[in-house]
C-alpha positions, -999 to +999 in steps of 0.1 A: +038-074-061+069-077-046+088-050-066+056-025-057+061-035-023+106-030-024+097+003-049+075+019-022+096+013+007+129+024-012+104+060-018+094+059+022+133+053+028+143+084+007+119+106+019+131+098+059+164+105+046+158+137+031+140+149+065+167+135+088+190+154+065+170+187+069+167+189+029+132+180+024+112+204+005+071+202+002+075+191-034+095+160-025+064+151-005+042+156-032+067+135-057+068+107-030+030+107-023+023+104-063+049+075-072+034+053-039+002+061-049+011+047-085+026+018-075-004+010-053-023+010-085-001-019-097-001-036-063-039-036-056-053-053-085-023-080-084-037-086-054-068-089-060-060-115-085-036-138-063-068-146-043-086-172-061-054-192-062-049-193-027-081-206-014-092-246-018-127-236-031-128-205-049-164-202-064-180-204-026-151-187-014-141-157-032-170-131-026-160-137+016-124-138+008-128-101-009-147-089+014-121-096+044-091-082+023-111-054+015-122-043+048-091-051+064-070-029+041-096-002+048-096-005+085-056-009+086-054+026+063-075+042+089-056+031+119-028+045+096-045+081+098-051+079+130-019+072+143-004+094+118-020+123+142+003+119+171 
């Protein structure tokens, strides 16, 4: 998770690089876009499956515990598009 998380940010970093540089071109968008959105493949399941070892009950615990993550990561990915408009 951890490695996702550096991988992604390292992509984010080149990209601002490239448009503070003035060298960006629209297919270095669409690069970046698809290697985040394939290590967010790798980083969503993991997880998914680091949360039944973090909470004291898991079998009453882990249908509410998915739900929260869930809608949380919706709602901050919406306040991401959203912000992303100004």
């Amino acid at each position: 998770m951890i490695w996702t998380d550096i991988l992604r940010a390292g992509i984010a970093c080149i990209l601002a690089l490239l448009f503070m540089t003035g060298s960006m071109l629209p297919w270095h968008i669409y690069a970046a876009n698809l290697l985040i959105a394939i290590l967010g493949f790798l980083f969503n399941p993991a997880t998914q499956t680091v949360i039944p070892a973090i909470l004291p009950e898991p079998t009453k615990q882990l249908a509410p515990a998915n739900a929260l993550l869930n809608s949380s990561s919706k709602t901050i990915e919406l306040l991401g598009y959203a912000l992303g408009e100004y």
